[in-house]
N, C-alpha and C positions, 0 to 999 in steps of 0.2 A: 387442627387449625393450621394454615399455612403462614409463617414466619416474613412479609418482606422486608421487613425492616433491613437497614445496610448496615451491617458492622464494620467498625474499625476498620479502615485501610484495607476494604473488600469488599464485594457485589454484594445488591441486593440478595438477602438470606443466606449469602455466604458460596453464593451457586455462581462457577466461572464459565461462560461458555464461551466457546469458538469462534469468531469470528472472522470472515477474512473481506477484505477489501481491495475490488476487482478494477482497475482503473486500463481504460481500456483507450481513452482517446489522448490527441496531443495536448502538451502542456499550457498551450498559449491559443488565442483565439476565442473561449468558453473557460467558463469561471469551472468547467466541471473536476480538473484538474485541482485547481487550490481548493477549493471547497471539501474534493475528499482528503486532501491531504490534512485541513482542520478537521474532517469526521474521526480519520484515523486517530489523530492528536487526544481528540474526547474519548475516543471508544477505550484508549490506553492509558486515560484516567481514571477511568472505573475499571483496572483489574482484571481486564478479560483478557484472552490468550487470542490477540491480535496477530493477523498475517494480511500482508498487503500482496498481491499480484500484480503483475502488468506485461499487459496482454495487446498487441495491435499496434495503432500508434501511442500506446500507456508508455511503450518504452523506453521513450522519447522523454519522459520526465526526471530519467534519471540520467541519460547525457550528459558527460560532463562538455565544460567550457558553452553555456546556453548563450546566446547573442540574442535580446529580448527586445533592442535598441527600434525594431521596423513596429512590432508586436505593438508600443506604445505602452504593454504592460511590465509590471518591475518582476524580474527575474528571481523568482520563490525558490529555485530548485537547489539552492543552499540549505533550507531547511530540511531536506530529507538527509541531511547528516544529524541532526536533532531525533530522528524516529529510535537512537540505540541509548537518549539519555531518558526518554520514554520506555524502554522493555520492546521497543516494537524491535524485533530481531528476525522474523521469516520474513525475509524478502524475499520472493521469486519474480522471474522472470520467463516467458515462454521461449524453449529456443529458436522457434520456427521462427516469430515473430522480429526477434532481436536477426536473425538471419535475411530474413526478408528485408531489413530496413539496413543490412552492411554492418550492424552491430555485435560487440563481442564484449565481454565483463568487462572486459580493461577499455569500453567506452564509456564506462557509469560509475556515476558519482560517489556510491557506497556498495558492499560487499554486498554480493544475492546469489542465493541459489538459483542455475541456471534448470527448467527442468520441460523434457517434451511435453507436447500440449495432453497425452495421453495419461502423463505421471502428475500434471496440472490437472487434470479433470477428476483424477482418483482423489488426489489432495481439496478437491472444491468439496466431496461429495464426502466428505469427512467431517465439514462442518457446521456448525449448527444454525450459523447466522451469515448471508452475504449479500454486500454492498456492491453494485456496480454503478460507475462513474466515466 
C-alpha cells in the first residue's frame, strides 16, 4: 500500500522531487512573471529541491534598479532577494539570453549561475517537474 500522507516538515510520503521553474518572459505587462514567482514561493514550501531559470526576456526580472513607474504596476523584483530565506538557491540564468539583451551578473539583483543554453538544457532534462512562465 502506498503511503501519502505528508510528514513532518516534508513531502508528501516523504518523496522530494525536482523541480525547476522556467520563467521565460519580461517582468512587467503580464501577471506571468509575479504569478511564477508566488509558484516558486509555494513549490519551496513543501520541500522540494527547487531551481528557477530565466531564459529570453525572464532575464529581465532580475535587473536590478527596475523603473515600473510607466508599467502602472508596483515593482515585485525586490522579492527575488527573499527566494535564499526560502532554500530557493539554483538560480540560473541563460548566457546567450543575458548577452542578447547587454546583460551581465553584475546587472542582477541576486547571485545566479550563469550557464550556456546547452548546459541549461542538460540541467532541464535532469528534472522531474517543470514550470514554464
Amino acid at each position: 500500500m502506498h503511503d501519502d500522507s505528508v510528514e513532518e516538515g516534508g513531502a508528501p510520503g516523504g518523496i522530494i522531487k525536482k523541480v525547476m521553474y522556467i520563467n521565460r518572459r519580461a517582468p512587467y505587462g503580464t501577471v506571468y512573471a509575479l504569478e511564477g514567482l508566488e509558484v516558486v514561493l509555494i513549490g519551496a514550501a513543501f520541500d522540494q529541491d527547487v531551481s528557477v531559470a530565466f531564459v529570453d526576456d525572464g532575464v529581465y526580472e532580475l535587473k536590478k534598479d527596475q523603473d515600473t513607474s510607466d508599467s502602472g504596476m508596483k515593482n515585485f523584483s525586490p522579492a527575488y532577494r527573499a527566494l535564499e530565506m526560502y532554500d530557493v538557491e539554483k538560480l540560473y540564468v541563460e548566457k546567450e539570453s543575458m548577452q542578447q539583451r547587454g546583460l551581465g551578473a553584475h546587472d542582477l539583483l541576486v547571485p545566479v549561475e550563469v550557464l550556456t543554453s546547452d548546459a541549461l538544457t542538460k540541467l532541464i532534462a535532469e528534472q522531474d517537474i517543470i514550470f514554464n512562465f
